[in-house]
N, C-alpha and C positions, 0 to 999 in steps of 0.2 A: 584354748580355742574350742569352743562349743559348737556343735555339730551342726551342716549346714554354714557357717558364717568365715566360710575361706573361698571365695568367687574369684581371686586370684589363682589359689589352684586347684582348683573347681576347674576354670576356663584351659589354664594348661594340661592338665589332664583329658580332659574333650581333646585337645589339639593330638595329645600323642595316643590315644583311642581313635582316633579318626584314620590317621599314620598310620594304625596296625591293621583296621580294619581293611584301608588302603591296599596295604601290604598282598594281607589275605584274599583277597580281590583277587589280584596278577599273580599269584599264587595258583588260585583257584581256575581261572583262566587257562593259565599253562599245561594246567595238570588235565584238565580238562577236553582238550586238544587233541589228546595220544589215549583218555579212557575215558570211559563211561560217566556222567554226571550221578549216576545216582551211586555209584564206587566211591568216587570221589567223597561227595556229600557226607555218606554211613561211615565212612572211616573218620573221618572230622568230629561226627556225630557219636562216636563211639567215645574218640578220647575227652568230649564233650560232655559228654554223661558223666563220666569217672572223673572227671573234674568236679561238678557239679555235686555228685554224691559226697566226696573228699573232705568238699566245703560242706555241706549237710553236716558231715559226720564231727567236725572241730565244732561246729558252732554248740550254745551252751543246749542242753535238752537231747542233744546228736540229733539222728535220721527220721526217729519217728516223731520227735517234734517238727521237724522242717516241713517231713511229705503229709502231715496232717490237715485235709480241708475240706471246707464245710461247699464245695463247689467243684468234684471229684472230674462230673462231664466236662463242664466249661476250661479245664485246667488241662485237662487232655486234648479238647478240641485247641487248645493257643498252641500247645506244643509241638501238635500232627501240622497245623497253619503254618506255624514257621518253617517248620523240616520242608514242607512243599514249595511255600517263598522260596526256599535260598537255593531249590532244587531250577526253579523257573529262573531264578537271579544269574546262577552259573549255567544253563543254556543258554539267556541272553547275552551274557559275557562271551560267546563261543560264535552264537548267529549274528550278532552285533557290533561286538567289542566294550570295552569297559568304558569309554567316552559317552557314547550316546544312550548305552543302557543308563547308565547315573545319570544325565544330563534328561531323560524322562523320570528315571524313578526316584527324581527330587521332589518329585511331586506328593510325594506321600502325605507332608505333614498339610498338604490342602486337603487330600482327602479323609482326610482324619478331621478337619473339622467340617466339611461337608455332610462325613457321614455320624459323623456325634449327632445329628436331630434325629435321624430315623433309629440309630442305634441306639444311643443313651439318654434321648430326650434334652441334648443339651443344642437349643435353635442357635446357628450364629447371626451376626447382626449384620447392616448393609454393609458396612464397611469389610466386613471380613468376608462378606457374599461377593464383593467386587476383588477381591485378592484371589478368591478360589476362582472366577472368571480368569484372571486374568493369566494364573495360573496355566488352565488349559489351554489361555490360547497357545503360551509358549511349547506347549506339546502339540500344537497342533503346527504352529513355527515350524518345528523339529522335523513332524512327519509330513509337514503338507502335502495334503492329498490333495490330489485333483493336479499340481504342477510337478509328478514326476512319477516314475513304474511305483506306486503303491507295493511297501513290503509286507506280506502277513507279518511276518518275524518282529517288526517294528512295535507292533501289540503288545509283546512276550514281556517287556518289562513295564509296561502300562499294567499289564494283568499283576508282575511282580510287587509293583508299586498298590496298587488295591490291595491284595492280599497282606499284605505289613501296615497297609491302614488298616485292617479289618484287625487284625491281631494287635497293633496297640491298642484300639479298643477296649478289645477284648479284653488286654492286660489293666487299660483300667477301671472296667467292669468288676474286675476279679478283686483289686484290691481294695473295694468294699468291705469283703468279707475275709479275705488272707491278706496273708505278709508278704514285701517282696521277696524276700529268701524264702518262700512257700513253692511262689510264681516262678521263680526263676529253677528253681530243684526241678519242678513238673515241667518247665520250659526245655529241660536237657534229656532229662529221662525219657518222656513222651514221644517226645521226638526220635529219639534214638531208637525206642522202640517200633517203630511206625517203617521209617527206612529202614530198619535191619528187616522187617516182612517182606519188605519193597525189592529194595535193590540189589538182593542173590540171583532176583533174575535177569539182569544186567551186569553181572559181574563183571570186570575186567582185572585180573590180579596186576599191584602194582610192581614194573622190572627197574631194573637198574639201580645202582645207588643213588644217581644223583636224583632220581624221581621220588627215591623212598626221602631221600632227604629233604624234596619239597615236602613229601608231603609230611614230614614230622613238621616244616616249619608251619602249616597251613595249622596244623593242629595247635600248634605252641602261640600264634599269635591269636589262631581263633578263642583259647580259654585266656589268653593276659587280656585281649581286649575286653572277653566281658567282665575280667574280676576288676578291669580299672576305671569298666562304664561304673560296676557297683559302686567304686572310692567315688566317681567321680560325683554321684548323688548323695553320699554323703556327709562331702564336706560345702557341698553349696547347691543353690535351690535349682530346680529343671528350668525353670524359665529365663537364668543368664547366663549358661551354659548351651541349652540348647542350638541355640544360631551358630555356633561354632561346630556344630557337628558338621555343618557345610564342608567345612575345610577337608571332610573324606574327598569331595569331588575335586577339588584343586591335588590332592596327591594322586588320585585316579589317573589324573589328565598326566601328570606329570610320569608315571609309569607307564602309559599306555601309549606316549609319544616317544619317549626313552625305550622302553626294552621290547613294544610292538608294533610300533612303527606307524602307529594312529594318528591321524591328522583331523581333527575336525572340522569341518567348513564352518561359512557365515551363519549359517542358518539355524545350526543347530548351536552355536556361541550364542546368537541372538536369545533364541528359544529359552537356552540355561538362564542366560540373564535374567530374561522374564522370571521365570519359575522361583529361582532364587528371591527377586527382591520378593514376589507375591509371596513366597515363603518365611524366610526375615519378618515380612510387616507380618503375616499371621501369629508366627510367634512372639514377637514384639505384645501385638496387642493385644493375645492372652495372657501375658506375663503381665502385664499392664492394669486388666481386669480381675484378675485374680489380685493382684496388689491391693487394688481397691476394696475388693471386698472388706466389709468389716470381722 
């Protein structure tokens, strides 16, 4: 079987990377609850790195081949992007809850083709101009302002959601000129370095067994998910695979109604719906174009 050409599990793989991510989520929540987000986050990010290095150091060439690149700012700047994302992701989860932060920060992969014209010079067409409308309206569904107490808080995973468009971007800016095992080495390191600056002045040490034991799991599911997003791209193409990363939001819901007690109302069900089909058809129709290409 030749690399890329297994979309069977290609797509199951997305479903149980989704699962863990899922996991990692209500994990990160919990923990987050009783200490600090940016404790949280750096301890994540620590066994994050050392994963990351790990795999550097097996692959053929080791470490100084991997961390080698012709684009040292730009690789630093995705890294420090993300570690802040997921820093805004797990306060939304805390001010919010894990239903309604996901159910806005689905929105990502509109803004990600939104913002492909100013950033990468890549214009999208009406049809994908009317998905990314349509898109906010369902964030705008979610938070409707004007018929009820307007929350700031409510922004927090909008702003989350931007920031993860800006850094896929970014990430496919980069690979231009690097590898993704380049991208993804500077993805951990970078980052870890950034928060371990950050977050000693926020400290909160983590007590009890059972919290240290979340948080090994937080850590164990945050490096399996991404070493099996990597399998997941390499055994089948990003574009029929992709749409199934949804399915993080349906295990979201299903955790956050189960073990915290989250109910979502109409409006913010309606909203997802929105969000989701606009998002489906955007990636549909890039898979679709890019097909064409010659």
């Amino acid at each position: 079987m030749t690399a890329r050409s297994n979309p069977r599990l290609g797509i199951a793989l997305m479903i149980v990377t989704s699962a863990l991510f899922a996991l990692q989520d209500g994990v990160s929540r919990h923990l987050a609850d009783d200490y600090s987000v940016m404790t949280v986050v750096m301890i994540r990010y620590w066994f994050f790195a050392a994963f990351v290095v790990a795999l550097s150091i097996a692959r053929g060439g080791g470490l100084r081949r991997v961390a080698r690149t012709k684009q040292p700012g730009l690789q630093i700047f995705r890294g420090v992007l993300l570690a802040a994302e997921i820093c805004v992701t797990v306060l939304s989860f805390v001010l919010l809850g894990l239903i309604e932060t996901h159910a806005i920060f689905a929105v990502y992969p509109l803004l990600i083709a939104a913002l492909a014209g100013p950033v990468l010079g890549e214009y999208v067409g009406w049809r994908r101009g009317i998905a990314i409308g349509a898109g906010l309206i369902g964030v705008l569904v979610i938070l409707r302002p004007g018929f009820r107490v307007f929350s700031p808080e409510a922004l927090i995973p909008l702003l989350a959601a931007f920031m993860f468009a800006l850094y896929g971007l970014m990430t496919r800016k980069v690979a231009a000129l690097d590898s993704a095992e380049t991208s993804f080495f500077w993805t951990g390191v970078a980052g870890a370095v950034a928060i371990t600056l950050v977050a000693p002045f926020w400290w909160t040490p983590i007590e009890g067994a059972a919290d240290i034991a979340f948080m090994a799991a937080l850590c164990v599911t945050g490096a399996t998910g991404h070493f099996l997003l990597i399998k997941v791209y390499e055994v089948a193409e990003a574009g029929v695979v992709q749409p199934f990363s949804y399915f993080q939001l349906v295990f979201v819901t299903i955790l956050a109604m189960s073990l915290f007690g989250e109910r979502p109302d109409l409006w913010t069900v309606v909203g997802a719906a929105i969000i989701l089909s606009a998002g489906l058809y955007t990636l549909m129709r890039e898979a679709g174009l890019r097909r064409a290409r010659p």
